[in-house]
C-alpha positions in Angstrom: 1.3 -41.7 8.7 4.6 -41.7 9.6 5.9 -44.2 7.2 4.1 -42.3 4.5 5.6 -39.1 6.0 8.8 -40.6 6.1 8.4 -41.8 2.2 8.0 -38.1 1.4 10.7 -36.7 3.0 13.0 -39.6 1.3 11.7 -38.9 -2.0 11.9 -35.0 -2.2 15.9 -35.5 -0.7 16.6 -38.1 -2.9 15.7 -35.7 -5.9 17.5 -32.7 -4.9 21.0 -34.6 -3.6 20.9 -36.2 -7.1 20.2 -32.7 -8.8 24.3 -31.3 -8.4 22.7 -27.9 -10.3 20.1 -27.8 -7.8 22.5 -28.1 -4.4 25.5 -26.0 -5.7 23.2 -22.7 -6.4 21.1 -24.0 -2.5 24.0 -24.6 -0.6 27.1 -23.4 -1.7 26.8 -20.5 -3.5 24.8 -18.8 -0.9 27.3 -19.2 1.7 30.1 -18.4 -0.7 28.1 -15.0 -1.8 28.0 -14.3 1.1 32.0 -14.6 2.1 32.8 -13.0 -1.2 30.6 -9.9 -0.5 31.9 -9.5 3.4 35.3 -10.2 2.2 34.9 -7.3 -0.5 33.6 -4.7 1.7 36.4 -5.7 4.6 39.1 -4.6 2.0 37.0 -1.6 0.7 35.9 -0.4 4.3 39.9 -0.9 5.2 41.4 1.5 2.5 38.6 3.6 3.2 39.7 3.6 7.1 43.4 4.1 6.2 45.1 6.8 6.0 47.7 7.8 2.9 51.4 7.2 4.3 52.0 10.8 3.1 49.4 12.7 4.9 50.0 15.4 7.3 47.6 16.2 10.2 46.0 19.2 10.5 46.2 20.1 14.2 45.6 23.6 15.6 46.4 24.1 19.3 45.7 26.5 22.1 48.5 27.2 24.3 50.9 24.4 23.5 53.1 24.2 26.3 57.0 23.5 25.4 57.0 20.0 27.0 54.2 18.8 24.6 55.4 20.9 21.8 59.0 18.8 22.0 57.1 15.2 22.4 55.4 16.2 19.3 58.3 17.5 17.6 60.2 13.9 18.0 57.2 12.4 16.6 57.2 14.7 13.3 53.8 16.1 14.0 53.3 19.8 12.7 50.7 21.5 14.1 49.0 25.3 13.7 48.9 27.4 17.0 45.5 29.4 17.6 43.7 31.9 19.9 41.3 30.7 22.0 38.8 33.1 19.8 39.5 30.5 16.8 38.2 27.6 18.2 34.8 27.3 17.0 35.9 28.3 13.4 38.1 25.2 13.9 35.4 23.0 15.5 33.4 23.8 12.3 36.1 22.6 9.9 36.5 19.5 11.7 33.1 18.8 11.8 33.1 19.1 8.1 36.6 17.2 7.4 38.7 20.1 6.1 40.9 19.6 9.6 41.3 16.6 11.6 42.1 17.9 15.2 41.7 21.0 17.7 43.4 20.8 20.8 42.8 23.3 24.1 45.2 23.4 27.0 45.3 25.1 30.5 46.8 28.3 30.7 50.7 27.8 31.8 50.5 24.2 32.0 53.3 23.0 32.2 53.8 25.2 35.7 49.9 24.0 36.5 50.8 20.2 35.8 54.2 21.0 37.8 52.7 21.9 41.1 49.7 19.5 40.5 48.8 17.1 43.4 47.3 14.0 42.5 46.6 13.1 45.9 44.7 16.5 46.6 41.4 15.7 45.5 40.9 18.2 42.9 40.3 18.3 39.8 43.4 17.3 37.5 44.5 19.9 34.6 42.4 19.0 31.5 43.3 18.7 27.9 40.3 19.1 25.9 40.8 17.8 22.2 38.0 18.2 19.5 38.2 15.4 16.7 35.8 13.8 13.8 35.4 9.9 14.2 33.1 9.9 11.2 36.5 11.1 9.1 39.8 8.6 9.3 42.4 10.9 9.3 40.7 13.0 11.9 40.1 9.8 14.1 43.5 8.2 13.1 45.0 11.6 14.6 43.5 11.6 17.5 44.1 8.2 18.7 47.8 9.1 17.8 48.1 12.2 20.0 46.4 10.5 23.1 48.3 8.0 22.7 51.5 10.3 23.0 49.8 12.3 25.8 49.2 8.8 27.3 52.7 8.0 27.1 53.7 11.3 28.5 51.4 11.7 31.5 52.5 7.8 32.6 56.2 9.7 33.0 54.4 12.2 35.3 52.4 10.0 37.3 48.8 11.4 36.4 49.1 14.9 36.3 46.5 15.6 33.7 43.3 14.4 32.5 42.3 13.8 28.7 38.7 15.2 28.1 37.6 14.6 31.3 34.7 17.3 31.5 30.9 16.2 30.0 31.7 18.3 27.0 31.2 16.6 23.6 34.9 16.5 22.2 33.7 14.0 19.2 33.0 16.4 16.3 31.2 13.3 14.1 27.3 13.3 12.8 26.6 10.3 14.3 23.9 9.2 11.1 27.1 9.3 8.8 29.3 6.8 10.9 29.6 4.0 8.7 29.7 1.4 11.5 25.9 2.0 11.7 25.1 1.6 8.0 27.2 -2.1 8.5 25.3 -3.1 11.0 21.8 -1.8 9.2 23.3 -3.7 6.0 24.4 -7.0 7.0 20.9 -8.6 7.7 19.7 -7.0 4.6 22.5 -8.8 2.3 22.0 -12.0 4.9 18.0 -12.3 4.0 18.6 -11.4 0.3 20.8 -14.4 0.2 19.0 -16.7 2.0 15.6 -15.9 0.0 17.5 -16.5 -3.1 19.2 -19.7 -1.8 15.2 -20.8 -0.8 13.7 -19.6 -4.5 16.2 -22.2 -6.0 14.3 -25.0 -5.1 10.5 -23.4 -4.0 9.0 -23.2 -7.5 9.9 -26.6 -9.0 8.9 -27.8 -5.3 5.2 -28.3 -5.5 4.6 -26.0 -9.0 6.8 -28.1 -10.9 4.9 -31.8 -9.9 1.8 -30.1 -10.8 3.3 -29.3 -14.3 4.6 -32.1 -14.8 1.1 -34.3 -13.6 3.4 -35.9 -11.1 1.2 -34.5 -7.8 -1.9 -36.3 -9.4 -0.1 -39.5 -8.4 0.8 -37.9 -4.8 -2.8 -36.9 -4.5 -4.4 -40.5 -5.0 -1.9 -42.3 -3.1 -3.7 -43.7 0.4 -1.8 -41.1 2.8 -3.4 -37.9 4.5 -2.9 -34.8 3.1 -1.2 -33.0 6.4 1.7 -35.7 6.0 2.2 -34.5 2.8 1.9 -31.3 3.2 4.4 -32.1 6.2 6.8 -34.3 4.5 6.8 -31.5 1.7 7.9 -28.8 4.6 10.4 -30.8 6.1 12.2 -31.7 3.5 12.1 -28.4 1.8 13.5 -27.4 5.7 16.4 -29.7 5.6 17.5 -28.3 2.0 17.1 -24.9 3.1 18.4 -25.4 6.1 21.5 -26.3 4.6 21.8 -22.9 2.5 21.4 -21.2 6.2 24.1 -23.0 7.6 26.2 -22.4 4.5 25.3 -18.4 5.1 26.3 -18.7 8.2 29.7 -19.9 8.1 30.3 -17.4 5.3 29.4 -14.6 7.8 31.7 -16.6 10.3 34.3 -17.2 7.8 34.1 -13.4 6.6 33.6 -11.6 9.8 37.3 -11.5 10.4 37.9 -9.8 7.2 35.2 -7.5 7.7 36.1 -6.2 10.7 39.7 -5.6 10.1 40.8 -7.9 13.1 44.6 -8.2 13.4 45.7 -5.9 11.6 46.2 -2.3 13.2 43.2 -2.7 15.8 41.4 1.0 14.8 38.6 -0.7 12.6 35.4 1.1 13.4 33.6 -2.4 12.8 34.2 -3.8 16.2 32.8 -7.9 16.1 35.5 -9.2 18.8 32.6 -9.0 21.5 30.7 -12.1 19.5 31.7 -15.2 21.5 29.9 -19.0 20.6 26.4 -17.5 22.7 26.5 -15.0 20.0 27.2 -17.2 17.3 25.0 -19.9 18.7 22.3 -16.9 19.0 22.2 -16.0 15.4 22.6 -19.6 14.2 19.0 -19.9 15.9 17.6 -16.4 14.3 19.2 -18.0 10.6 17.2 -21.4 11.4 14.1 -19.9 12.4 13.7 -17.3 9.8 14.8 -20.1 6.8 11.5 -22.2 8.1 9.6 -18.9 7.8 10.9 -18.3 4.5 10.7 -21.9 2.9 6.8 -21.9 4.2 5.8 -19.0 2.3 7.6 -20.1 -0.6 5.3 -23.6 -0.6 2.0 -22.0 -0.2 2.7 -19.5 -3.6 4.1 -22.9 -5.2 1.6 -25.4 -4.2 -1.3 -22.5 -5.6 0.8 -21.5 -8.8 0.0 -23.9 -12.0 3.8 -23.6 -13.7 7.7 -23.3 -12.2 7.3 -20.0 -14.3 4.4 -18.8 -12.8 5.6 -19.7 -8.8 8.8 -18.1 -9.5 7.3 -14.6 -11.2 5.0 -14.7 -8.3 8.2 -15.1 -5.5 10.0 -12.1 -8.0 8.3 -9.1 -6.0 9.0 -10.9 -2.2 12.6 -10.3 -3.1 12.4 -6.2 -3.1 10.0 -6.4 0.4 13.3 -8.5 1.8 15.4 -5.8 1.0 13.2 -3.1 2.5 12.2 -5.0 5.8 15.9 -6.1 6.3 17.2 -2.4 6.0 14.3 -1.2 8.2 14.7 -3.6 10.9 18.8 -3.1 11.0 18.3 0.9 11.3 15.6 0.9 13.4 17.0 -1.4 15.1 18.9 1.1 17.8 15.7 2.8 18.2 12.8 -0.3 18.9 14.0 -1.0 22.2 9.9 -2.6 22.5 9.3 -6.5 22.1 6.3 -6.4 20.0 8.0 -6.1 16.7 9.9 -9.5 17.5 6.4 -10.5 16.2 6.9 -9.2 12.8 8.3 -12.2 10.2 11.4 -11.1 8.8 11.6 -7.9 10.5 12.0 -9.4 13.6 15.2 -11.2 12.3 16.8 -8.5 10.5 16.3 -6.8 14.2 17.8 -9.0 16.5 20.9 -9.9 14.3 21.5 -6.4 14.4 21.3 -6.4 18.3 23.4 -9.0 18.0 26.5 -7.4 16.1 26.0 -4.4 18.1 26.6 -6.0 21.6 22.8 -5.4 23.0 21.0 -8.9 22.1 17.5 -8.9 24.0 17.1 -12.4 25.7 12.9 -11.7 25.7 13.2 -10.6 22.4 15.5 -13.4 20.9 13.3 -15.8 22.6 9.7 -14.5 21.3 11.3 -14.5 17.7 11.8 -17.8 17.5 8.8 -19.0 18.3 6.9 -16.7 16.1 8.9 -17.9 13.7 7.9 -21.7 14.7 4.1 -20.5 15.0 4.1 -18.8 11.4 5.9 -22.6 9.8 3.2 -24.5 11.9 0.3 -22.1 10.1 1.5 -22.1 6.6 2.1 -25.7 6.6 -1.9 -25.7 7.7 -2.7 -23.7 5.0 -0.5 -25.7 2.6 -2.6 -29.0 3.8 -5.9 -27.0 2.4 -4.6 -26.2 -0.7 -3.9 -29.8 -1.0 -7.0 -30.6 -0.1 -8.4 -28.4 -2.7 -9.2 -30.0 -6.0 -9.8 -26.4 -8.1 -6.5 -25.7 -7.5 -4.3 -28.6 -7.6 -5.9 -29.9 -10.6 -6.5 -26.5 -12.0 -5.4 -26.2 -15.8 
C-alpha cells in the first residue's frame, strides 16, 4: 500500500512541477494577488487617512484660557470660541464631519490649574475634547492638540486631566470605522484567493484522467482504492499547500504596507501586535482550511465526467466563499461562542479575524483545526467510494 501510495503521490507531482502554466497560476500568482491587492489598498487607505497640507482645523472652544490660547497661537492653529449653549450643535457637526474638534474647559482655568494640588487627592481640572475618529482630519486634530496639551501640562507637573470623566468624548459611529471593514475583508480576499489558487489544478485533477480514459488504467492497477484516493489527496495537499504558503507571505510581505507602519504612526490599521505566535497561528488556520478546500474540490472532480463540467460545477462555491468569509470577519467581534469554530470556512475567516484584531481564542484556534483535519479525513472517505463506484467513474 504504501509503495503504491507513494507511486501516486510521485506521479500526480511529477505532472504538475513539469506543467510551468499549471504552478505559476497555483503558487505564484496567488501569493502575488494577494501582495498586490494589500499593497493597493495600504496606499489608498493612506491618502484616505491623510490630511491635505492646506487644511485648516475647525476647532470651537469653550472658555480658552490665555495660556492655551498662546500655545496654540505658536502652533498656527485657529480656532472658533463658543458658549457653553453651542456645544451640542457642535457635537452634531462633528459627528457628521462638517467640524473636526470641540473643546470644553473649566471656568477660569488657568487660576484653577494655578492653585491646583496634585498631591491633594482630588480630582484634577478636566479638559473635555469632543472629536470624530471615523473622519481623519477630525482624528488627525485631535491627536495634535493632546499632544500640545501633553506637552504643556508636562511643564506644569500634572495639573490637568485630558477626558478623564466616563463621558464618551469620541464622536465616531463605530459601524463606519474603516478598521472594522479591514479586518471583515481580509479573510474574505484571503479565501477568494486561495479557492482560486485550488480550482487551478481541482478539475483536471481526477475529471480530466476520466476524460482523457487515463483513470481506467488507475482503476485496474493491483492497488486499493483508499491509497488512491489518498495518494490523490495528498498530492493535491502538497500543491495546494504551496499556494497557501505563497498567500501567506504575500499577507506577510504586504502587511507592512497595509498598515502604514513607519511612516507617521496614526494608521487606524494597527498589525504591530502580530508577533511569530500570530504568524505561526494563521499559518496553521491557512493549512488547515487549504486541506478543507482541496477535499471538496476532489469529490466534485472525481463525480464530474469533463474538466469543463468540474470546473462549472466549482463556479458557484466561489460566491458562497465570499459570503462566508465576509460573515465570519464581521461577525467575528460579536461570536464570542466556540461552536461556530465547527463551521468549514467560516470558522477560518473567524479566527483570522481574531487574530488581526488582537483577541485570538486558544479553544477556538485549537477546535478549528481539527475540524478542519476531520472534514479532509471524511471527504477523502467519500472520494474512496466514488472510486469504488463503477456508474460513475466509467460513466459516459
Amino acid at each position: 500500500m504504501k509503495s503504491n501510495l507513494a507511486t501516486i503521490i510521485k506521479k500526480e507531482l511529477s505532472r504538475f512541477f513539469m506543467d510551468r502554466k499549471l504552478l505559476l497560476n497555483t503558487v505564484l500568482i496567488p501569493g502575488l494577488m494577494i501582495y498586490i491587492i494589500y499593497t493597493l489598498m495600504g496606499s489608498v487607505f493612506t491618502s484616505l487617512l491623510t490630511t491635505d497640507d492646506s487644511y485648516v482645523y475647525k476647532i470651537s472652544a469653550v472658555g480658552m484660557p490665555q495660556s492655551i490660547e498662546a500655545v496654540l497661537k505658536e502652533a498656527d492653529i485657529p480656532y472658533k470660541e463658543i458658549s457653553q449653549d453651542d456645544v451640542m450643535a457642535k457635537k452634531d457637526k462633528i459627528t457628521d464631519g462638517t467640524e473636526d474638534l470641540c473643546i470644553v474647559f473649566p471656568d477660569n482655568f488657568d487660576s484653577v490649574v494655578e492653585s491646583y494640588d496634585s498631591q491633594s487627592g482630588t480630582a484634577a481640572p478636566e479638559i473635555q475634547i469632543y472629536y470624530n475618529s471615523g473622519e481623519t482630519a477630525s482624528y488627525e486634530c485631535y491627536q495634535t492638540f493632546t499632544s500640545l496639551l501633553d506637552a504643556y501640562e508636562n511643564s506644569m507637573i500634572n495639573k490637568f486631566d485630558i477626558n478623564s470623566s466616563d463621558k464618551t468624548f469620541d464622536l465616531a459611529d463605530g459601524s463606519d470605522l474603516m478598521s472594522r471593514m479591514m479586518f471583515a475583508l481580509i479573510p474574505m480576499l484571503f479565501l477568494t484567493l486561495l479557492f482560486s489558487g485550488c480550482c487551478a489544478i481541482a478539475p483536471d485533477f481526477i475529471a480530466g484522467e476520466k476524460e482523457r480514459g487515463t483513470v481506467a488504467t488507475l482503476l485496474v492497477t493491483p492497488m486499493k482504492r483508499s491509497s488512491l484516493a489518498f495518494g490523490k489527496i495528498i498530492s493535491m495537499s502538497i500543491m495546494a499547500l504551496l499556494s497557501g504558503l505563497s498567500s501567506f507571505l504575500g499577507v506577510m510581505l504586504s502587511l507592512p504596507k497595509l498598515a502604514n507602519m513607519g511612516e507617521n504612526g496614526n494608521s487606524m490599521f494597527d498589525f504591530s501586535g502580530l508577533g511569530i505566535p500570530e504568524y505561526a497561528l494563521l499559518l496553521l488556520l491557512v493549512l488547515s482550511v487549504v486541506l478543507v478546500l482541496v477535499s471538496v474540490l476532489s469529490l466534485i472532480s472525481a463525480q464530474a465526467k469533463t474538466v469543463k463540467e468540474a470546473a462549472t460545477a466549482m463556479g458557484p462555491l466561489n460566491i458562497i466563499i465570499m459570503v462566508v468569509g465576509i460573515a465570519g470577519g464581521y461577525m467575528a467581534a460579536a461570536d464570542t461562542g466556540i461552536a461556530t469554530s465547527f463551521i468549514p470556512l467560516y470558522n477560518f475567516a473567524k479566527n483570522m479575524t481574531c487574530i488581526f484584531a488582537g483577541n485570538a481564542d486558544a479553544a477556538a484556534m485549537i477546535i478549528t483545526v481539527i475540524s478542519n483535519l476531520v472534514y479532509t479525513v471524511l471527504c477523502t472517505w467519500g472520494l474512496t467510494r466514488i472510486f469504488n463506484s463503477e456508474k460513475l467513474m466509467f460513466s459516459n
